[in-house]
N, C-alpha and C positions, 0 to 999 in steps of 0.2 A: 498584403493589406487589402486585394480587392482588383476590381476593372475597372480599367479606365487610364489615363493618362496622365491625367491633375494629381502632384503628388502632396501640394498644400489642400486640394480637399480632402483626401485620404487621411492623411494628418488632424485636419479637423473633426473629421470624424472617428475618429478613434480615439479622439480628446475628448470630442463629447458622450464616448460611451465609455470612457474610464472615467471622466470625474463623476458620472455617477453612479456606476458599480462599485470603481476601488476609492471612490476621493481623491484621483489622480491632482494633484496643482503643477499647474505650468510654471517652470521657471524660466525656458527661452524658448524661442522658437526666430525658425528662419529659414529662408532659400539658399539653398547652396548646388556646387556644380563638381559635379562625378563624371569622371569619363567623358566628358564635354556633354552631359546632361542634367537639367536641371531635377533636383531635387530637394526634399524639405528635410527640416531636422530639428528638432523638439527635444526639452528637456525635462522630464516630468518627475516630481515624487508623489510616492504613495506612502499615505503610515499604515505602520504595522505595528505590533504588541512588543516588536524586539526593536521598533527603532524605524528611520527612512529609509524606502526603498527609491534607489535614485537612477532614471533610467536615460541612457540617448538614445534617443529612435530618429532611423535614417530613411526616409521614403523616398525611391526610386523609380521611377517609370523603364518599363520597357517591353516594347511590344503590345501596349494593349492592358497590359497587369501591373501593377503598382505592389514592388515589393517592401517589405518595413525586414531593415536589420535592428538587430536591437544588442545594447551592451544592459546589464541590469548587476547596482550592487548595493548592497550597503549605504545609508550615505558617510559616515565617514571615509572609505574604501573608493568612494565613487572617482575621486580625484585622482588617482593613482594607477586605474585602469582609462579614464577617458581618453587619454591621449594616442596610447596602442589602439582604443576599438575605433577613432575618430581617421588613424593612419590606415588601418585598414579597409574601412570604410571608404576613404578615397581611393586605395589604390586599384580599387574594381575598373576594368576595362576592357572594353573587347581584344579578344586576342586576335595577331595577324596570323597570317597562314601558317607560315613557318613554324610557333607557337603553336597553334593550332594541330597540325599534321604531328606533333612531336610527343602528344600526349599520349600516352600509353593504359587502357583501363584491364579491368576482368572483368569479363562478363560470364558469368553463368551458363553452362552450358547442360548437356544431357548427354551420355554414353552409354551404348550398351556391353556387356561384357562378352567377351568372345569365352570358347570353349576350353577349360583349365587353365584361364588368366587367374592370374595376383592381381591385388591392389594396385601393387606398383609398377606392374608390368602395362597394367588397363592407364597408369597416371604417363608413362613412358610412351607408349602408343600414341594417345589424345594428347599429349603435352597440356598435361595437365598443372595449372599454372601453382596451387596450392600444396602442401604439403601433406604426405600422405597421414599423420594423426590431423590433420583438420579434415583432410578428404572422408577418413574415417570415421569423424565425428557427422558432418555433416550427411552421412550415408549412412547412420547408423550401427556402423559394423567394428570391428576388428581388423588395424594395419595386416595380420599375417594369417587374415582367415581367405579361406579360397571361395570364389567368385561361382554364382550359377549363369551356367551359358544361356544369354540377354537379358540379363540383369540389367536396369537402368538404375546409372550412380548419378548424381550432381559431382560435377567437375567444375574448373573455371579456367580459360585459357587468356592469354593475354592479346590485346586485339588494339591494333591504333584507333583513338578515338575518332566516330564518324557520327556528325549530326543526326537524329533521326528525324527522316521529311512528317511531318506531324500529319495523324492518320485522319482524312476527308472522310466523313459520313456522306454514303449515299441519300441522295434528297427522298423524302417521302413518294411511294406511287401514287 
């Protein structure tokens, strides 16, 4: 939704630049608490030519940035998903270490091919986390065509997830 840490200004603001683009009308608004932080939550419809668009938007502080999750349906329909996006929506939390240390992502990587590799030989090597018709697709090639010695592929290996320290700009000389 923006910077800043006020998550009912966000809110506000977003309210007053949908009622007058889309016609947004408020039907609730309020303070609520996620993860032991405070945040806002709005209920808004929009019309449309096939009917109400009914939306819960949930604003969130954190660190500095004020995020908006949003559920959007229908309005007859809207009754029927609010409770899953509202259950959702709370169960956000930071995770403890344990949690934390446990998650497992892919990350993207680069290979070069060594001299008469396969496909599958270069994915066995790199432990390559993806399967070799996506490795294929994603390299442009053929699972069973032969490889030019340093050839660079996209690969992807499986790596425990690790925060990235957020990159500092050096100040102006």
């Amino acid at each position: 939704a923006g910077k800043g840490d006020d998550a009912e200004a966000a809110a506000r603001k977003y309210l007053e630049k949908h009622q007058k683009e889309a016609h947004a009308r408020l039907e609730s608004s309020g303070p609520i608490t996620v993860g032991g932080r405070s945040g806002w939550e709005m209920v808004i419809s929009v019309p449309t030519q096939a009917g109400a668009v009914v939306a819960l938007l949930t604003f969130l502080p954190h660190d500095g940035t004020v995020y908006l999750i949003s559920l959007a349906a229908r309005g007859p329909s809207f009754s029927s998903y609010r409770g899953r996006a509202a259950a959702t929506v709370r169960s956000l939390r930071k995770l403890d270490p344990a949690e934390r240390d446990s998650i497992e992502v892919l990350r993207l990587r680069l290979a070069r091919a060594e001299a008469g590799e396969t496909l599958p030989e270069l994915s066995r090597r790199t432990k390559n986390a993806l399967d070799l018709q996506r490795t294929a697709v994603h390299n442009g090639l053929f699972t069973d065509g032969a490889l030019q010695e340093g050839q660079v592929l996209r690969i992807a290996v499986s790596e425990r997830y690790a925060a990235r320290e957020p990159s500092v700009a050096a100040p102006p000389p």
